[in-house]
N, C-alpha and C positions, 0 to 999 in steps of 0.2 A: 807594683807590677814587675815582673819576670821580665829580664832582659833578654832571655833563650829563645832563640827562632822557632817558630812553628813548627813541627815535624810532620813532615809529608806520610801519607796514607802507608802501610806497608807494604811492599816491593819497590815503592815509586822513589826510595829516596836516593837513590844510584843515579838516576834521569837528572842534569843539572836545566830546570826550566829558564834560566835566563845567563848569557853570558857572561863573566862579571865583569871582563876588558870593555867591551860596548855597551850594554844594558840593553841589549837587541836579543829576538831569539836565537837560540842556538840555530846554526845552522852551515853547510859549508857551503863556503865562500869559492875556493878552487877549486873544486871536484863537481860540478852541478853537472849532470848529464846531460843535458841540452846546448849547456857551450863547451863539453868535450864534442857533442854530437856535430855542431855548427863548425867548429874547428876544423872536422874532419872532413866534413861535407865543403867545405870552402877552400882547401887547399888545394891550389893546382896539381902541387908534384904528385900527390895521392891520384889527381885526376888522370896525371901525363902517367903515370904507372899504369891506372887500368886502363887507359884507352892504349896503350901500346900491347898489354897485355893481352887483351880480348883482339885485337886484331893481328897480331902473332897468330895467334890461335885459328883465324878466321884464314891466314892467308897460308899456314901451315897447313890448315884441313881440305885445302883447297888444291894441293898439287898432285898429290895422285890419284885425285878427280878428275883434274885434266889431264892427266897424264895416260891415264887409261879410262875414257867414260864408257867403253861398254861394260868392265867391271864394277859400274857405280851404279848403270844400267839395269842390273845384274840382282844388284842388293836390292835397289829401291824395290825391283817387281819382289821380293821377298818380302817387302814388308805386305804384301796382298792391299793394299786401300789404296792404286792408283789404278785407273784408267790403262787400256795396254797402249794407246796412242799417246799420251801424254809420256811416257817411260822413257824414252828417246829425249824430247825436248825437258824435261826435269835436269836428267844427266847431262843436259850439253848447258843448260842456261845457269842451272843451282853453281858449282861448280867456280865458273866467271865472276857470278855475284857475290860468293865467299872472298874473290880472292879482291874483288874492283873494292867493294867494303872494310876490309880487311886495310887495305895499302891504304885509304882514304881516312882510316882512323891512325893509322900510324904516322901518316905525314900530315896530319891536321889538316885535310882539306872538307869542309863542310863535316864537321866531326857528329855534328848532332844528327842531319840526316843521314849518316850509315849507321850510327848508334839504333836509328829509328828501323833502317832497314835489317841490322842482322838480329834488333828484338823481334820483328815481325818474323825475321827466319828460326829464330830459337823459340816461339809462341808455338809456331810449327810443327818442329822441331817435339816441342815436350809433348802436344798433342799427337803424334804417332807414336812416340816412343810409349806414350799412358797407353794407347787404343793395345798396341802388341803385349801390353804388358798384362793387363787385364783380359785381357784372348790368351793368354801363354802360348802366343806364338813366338818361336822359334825365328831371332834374326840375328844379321850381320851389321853390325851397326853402320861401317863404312866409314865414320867419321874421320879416322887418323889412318888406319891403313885397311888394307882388305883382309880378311880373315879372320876377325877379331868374333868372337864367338859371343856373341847376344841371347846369352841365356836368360833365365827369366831373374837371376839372381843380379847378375851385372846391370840387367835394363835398368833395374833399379839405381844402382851406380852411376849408369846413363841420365836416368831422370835428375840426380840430385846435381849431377854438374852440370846439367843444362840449366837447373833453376841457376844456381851460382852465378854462372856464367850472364844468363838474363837478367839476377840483380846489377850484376857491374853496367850493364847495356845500359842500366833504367839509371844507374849514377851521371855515366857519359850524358845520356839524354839531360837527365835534369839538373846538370853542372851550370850555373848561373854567371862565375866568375870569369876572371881574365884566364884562357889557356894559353899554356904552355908550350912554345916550338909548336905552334900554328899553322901554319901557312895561310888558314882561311879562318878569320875570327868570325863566329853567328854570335848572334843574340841571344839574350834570355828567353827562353821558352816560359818561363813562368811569369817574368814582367811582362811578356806577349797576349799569355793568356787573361792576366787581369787588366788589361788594356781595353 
């Protein structure tokens, strides 16, 4: 008998089928994308970054709302899909609720319920900015300042950072661990719901 190894099919012999430190398959050990994914998904400071981040944003997009709401007034009846009675109380209520959301996710107070309420504002949110987009109508976005030109080209720009924006909402929301500079610690929503 031939002491010589088998020789593997041709191309395959580059492929080593078993490790020869373990006698386990190949395979990696530190790089699994699921406990990179876990890692990330579990760390608080990653968590205390976007919840301060998204609520920056929320309490930043919120001041010259209130600061001037008949110009926010102004915009919304531009986007044409509101009611003319509703236009008034849109601009005085939205505005509050960016900023009361906004503060509540940066001081950790009830993080998960403003996480909840500014996804339900940015679900909104995408769905007018889609409806103008697909109409090629012509608007103002009003988000960060007044005059920002809402072409159909930007909408789109609009749209991808509202998604962005709404993934990090859905992180806050379904962050399970201990957070970070709290003030108000909730529960697990997802231990809640298997409960």
């Amino acid at each position: 008998m031939s002491s010589r190894p088998a020789r593997c099919p041709r191309g395959f012999a580059d492929i080593p089928l078993k490790n020869k430190q373990t006698n386990q398959p190949n395979q990696l050990k530190e790089f699994h994308l699921y406990s990179i994914m876990q890692k990330l998904t579990q760390n608080s400071w990653i968590e205390l970054a976007i919840r301060w981040f998204l609520g920056a944003i929320f309490i930043y997009s919120s001041y010259h709302k209130i600061i001037e709401p008949e110009q926010f007034a102004k915009i919304i009846y531009g986007y044409y899909l509101f009611p003319d009675f509703t236009i008034n109380l849109i601009a005085i209520i939205l505005p509050f609720l960016e900023l009361y959301t906004g503060l509540f996710l940066v001081l950790g107070i009830y993080p998960r319920t403003a996480a909840l309420i500014i996804l339900i504002m940015l679900f909104l949110f995408i769905i007018v900015i889609s409806i103008n987009l697909v109409r090629g109508v012509e608007f103002d976005c009003g988000c960060f300042s007044f005059g920002e030109t809402g072409y159909t080209s930007s909408a789109r720009r609009l749209l991808v950072r509202d998604i962005l924006y709404f993934v990090s909402g859905l992180y806050v929301l379904f962050f399970d661990q201990y957070r970070k500079w709290c003030l108000r610690q909730t529960g697990s929503i997802i231990k809640n719901i298997s409960c």
